[in-house]
Every structure is written in C-alpha cells, then in structure tokens.
C-alpha positions as CSV (number, residue, x, y, z in Angstrom):
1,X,-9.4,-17.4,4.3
2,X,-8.8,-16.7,1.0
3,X,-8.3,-12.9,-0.8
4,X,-8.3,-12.4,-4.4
5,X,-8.5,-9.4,-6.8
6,X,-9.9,-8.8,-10.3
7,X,-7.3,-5.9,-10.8
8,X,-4.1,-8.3,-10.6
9,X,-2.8,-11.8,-10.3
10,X,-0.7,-13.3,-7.6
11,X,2.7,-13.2,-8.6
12,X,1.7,-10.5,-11.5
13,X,2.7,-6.8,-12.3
14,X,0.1,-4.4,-10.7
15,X,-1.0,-2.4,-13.8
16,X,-0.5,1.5,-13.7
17,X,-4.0,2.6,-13.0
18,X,-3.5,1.6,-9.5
19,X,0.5,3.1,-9.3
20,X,1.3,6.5,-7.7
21,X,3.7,6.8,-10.8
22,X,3.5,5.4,-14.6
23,X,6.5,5.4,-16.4
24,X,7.5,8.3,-18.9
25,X,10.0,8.2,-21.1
26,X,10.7,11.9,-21.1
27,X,11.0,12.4,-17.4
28,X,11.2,9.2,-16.1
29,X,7.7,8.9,-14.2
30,X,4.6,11.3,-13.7
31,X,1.9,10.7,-11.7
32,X,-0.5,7.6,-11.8
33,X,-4.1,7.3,-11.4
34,X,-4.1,6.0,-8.6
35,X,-6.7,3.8,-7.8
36,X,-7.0,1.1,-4.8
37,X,-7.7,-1.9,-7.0
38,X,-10.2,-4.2,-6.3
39,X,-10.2,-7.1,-3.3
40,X,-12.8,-9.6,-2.0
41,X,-12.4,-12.0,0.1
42,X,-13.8,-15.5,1.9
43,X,-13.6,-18.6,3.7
44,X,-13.6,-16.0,6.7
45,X,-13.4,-17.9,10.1
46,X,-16.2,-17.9,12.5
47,X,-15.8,-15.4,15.3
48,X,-14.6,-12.8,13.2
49,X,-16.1,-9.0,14.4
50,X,-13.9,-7.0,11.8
51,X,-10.8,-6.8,9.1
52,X,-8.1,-5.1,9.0
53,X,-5.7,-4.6,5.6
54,X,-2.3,-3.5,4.9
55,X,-0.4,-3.1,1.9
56,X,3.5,-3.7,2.4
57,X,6.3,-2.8,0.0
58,X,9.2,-5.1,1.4
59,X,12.0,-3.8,-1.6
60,X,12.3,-0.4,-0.6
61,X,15.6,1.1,-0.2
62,X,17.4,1.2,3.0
63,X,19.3,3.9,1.9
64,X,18.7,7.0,-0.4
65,X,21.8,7.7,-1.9
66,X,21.3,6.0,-5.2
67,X,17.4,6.4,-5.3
68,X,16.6,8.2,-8.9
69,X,19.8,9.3,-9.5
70,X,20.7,10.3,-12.8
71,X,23.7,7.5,-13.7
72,X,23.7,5.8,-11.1
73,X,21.5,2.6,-10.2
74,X,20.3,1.0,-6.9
75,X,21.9,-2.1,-6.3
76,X,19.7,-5.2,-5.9
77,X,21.6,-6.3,-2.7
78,X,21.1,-3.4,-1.1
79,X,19.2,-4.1,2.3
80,X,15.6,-3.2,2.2
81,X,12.7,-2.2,4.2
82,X,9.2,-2.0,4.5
83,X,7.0,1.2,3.0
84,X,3.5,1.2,3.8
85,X,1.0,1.7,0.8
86,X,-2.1,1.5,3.3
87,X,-3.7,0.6,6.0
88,X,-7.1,0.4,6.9
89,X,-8.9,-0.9,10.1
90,X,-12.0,-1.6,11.4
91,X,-13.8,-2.3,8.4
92,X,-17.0,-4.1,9.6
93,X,-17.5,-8.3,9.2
94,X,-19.6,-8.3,6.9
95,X,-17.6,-6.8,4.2
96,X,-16.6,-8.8,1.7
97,X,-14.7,-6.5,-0.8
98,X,-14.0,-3.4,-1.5
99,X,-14.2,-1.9,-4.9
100,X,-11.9,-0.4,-7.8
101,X,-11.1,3.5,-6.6
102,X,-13.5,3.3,-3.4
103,X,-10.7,4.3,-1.3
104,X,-8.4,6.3,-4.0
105,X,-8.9,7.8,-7.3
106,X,-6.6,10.0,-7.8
107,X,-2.6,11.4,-6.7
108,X,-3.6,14.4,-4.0
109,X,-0.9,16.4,-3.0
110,X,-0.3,16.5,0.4
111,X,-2.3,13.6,1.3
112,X,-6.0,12.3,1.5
113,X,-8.2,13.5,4.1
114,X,-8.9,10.8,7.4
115,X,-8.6,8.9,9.3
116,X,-12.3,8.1,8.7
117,X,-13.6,6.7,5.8
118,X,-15.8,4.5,3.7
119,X,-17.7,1.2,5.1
120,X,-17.3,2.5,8.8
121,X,-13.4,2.0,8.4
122,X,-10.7,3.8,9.4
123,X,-7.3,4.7,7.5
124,X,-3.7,4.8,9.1
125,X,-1.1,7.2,7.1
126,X,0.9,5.5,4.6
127,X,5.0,5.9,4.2
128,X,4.2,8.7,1.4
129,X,3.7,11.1,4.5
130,X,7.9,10.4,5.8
131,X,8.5,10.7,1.9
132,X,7.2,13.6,1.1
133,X,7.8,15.4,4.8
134,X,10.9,17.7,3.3
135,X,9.2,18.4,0.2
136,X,7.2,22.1,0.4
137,X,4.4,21.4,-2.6
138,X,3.7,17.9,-0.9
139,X,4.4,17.5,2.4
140,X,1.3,16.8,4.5
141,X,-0.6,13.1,6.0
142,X,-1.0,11.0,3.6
143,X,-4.1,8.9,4.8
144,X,-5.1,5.6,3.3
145,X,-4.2,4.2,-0.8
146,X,-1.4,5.3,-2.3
147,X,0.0,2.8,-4.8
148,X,3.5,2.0,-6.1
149,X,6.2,4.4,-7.1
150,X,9.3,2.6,-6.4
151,X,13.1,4.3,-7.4
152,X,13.1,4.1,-11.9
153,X,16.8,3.3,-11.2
154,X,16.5,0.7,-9.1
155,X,18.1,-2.7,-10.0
156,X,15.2,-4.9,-8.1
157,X,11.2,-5.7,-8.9
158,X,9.3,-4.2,-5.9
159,X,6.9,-6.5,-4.7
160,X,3.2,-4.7,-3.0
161,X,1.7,-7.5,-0.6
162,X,-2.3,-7.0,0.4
163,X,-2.5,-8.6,3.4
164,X,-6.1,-9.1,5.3
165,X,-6.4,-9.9,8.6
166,X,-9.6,-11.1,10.1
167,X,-10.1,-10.1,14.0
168,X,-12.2,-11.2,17.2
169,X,-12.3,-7.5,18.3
170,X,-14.5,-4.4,16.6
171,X,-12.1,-2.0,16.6
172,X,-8.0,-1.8,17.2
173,X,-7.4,0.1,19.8
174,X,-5.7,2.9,18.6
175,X,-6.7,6.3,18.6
176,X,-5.1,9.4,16.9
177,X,-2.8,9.2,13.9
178,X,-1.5,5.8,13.5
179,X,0.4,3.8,11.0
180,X,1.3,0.6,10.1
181,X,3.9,-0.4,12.1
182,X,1.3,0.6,15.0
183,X,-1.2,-1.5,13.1
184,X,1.1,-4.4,13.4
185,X,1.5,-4.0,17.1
186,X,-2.2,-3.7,17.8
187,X,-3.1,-6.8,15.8
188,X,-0.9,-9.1,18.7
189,X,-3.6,-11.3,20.0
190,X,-6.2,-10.6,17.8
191,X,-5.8,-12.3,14.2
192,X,-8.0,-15.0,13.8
193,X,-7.2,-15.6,9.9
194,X,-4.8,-13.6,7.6
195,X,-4.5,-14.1,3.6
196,X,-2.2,-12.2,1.6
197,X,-2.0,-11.4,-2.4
198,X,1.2,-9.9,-3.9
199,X,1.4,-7.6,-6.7
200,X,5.1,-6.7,-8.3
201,X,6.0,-3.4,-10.3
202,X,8.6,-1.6,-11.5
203,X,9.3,1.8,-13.3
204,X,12.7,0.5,-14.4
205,X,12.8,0.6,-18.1
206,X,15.2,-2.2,-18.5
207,X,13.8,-4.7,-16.0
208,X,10.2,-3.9,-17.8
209,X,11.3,-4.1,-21.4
C-alpha cells in the first residue's frame, strides 16, 4: 500500500496552510489556516472493509518547562512523546483520498464538532484537547485535523507522520470519545496494510532560516 500527498513531500517541510500556527515575527506565531492537506492512496490489499488514519507528532516535549519560554530554548535531547494531530476511523473501502480542507479549514477555538464526520467516518479527539484543557478562551474537544504548532523555542524539527492503516473489519469498536492511543489499541488484530508519509516543521526561526 502506498500513500502519497500533493500538499507535501516525504521527508519535506509541511507548508503553513496546513499548520495550527505560522510563524510571526512580532509575536512569535499566530494562528494557521489550518487545513488537512491532501492524501490518496493505493495498492490497497484485498480484504480490506475500511481505513483508518492517524497523524503522530513523535518530537513533542516530555516536559513543559522550557516550551515557549522567552530566553530559554528546549533542548534537542530532551525525551519526547507522541501528540496526536488526528485520527479518523471507519472511513469506508472505497475511499481513496481525501481532499485539501475536507476535514479542516480553519483554527476553531475550543475544538471541531464530532465525532461524526465526512465520507461516513468518524474523528477521535486530537492532543490539542489535553493542551488547551487549562486554558478558559479554548478549552473544549478538539475533534479530528489540527496541524502543527510545535514549541518556537524548541532546539529540534518536529516530524508529523500520516499513517494509514487498511482493516478487515467495518468499524473499530469503539464507542464514545476516543483518541489515539485508543485507536492504537483497537487496531490489534486488524491491520491488513499500513503506509505512512512524514511531514517536518518548525516555528523556530533559527532552525528555518
């Protein structure tokens, strides 16, 4: 199975229009447009009843002192963990791709509205949700796309991986509001393919100069 995108490259910066936050000069970031970028996909094995698709930020932070503080950086060796971008299940087999902005246009404060959603699909909450969950003008679920906006002092390129998973069931079974790492669980037995395409970005202005 292979997945491709016309929005970025393997390997390649993801371009603002599908980041959370751009880069500004002024106040360090503001907000994106935020658009899912494009995916198709094929070679998709025989047997195959439905896709599943999460996108993975792996560089994150395992600790919040040093995130976006004002002379001070976060250190590349810093241990890391995973932030989940989105998640989306169930999408029928015979999708093939899903287009720029079908899923996201736009930053919404305190989340997107699911967990249904286009093409019969449904949307897991993304890591934006624990982010934002002390923060009064944002707090709230954050269902499905929401693209990068890693720390502008950190030391490290984030890397965004899209991975698709093709399944021999329907429909995960979960129920209720459910996010990636439950994803992950629920895909044990069931992954007849997977193919993955990884993005990078950064709002570091001396890592992108």
């Amino acid at each position: 199975m292979k997945l491709t995108s016309t929005s970025f490259a393997e390997g390649q910066e993801i371009p603002g229009d599908f980041s959370f936050c751009i880069a500004d000069p002024a106040h360090h970031v503001c907000l994106g447009n935020n658009f899912n970028p494009q995916l198709a996909w094929s070679d998709v094995p025989s047997g195959t009843r439905s896709f599943a698709l999460i996108c993975h930020d792996p560089d994150v932070p395992s600790q919040g002192d040093d995130v976006n503080q004002e002379g001070r950086t976060v250190p590349a060796a810093l241990p890391r963990i995973d932030f989940f971008h989105w998640v989306l299940i169930d999408l029928p087999a015979t999708t093939t791709a899903i287009r720029q902005g079908e899923y996201s246009s736009t930053v919404v404060a305190r989340g997107k509205s699911g967990p249904t959603t286009a093409n019969a699909g449904r949307q897991g909450i993304n890591s934006y949700t624990d982010w934002f969950a002390d923060d009064h003008d944002m707090s709230g679920d954050y269902y499905g796309y929401d693209g990068p906006c890693p720390p502008w002092n950190d030391e490290l390129v984030h890397r965004y991986v899209f991975t698709l998973y093709a399944l021999n069931i329907d429909e995960l079974p979960l129920s209720g509001r459910f996010g990636g790492p439950e994803v992950r669980n629920a895909l044990t037995g069931h992954i007849l393919a997977q193919a993955s395409l990884t993005g990078t970005y950064t709002l570091n202005p001396v890592l992108s100069a």
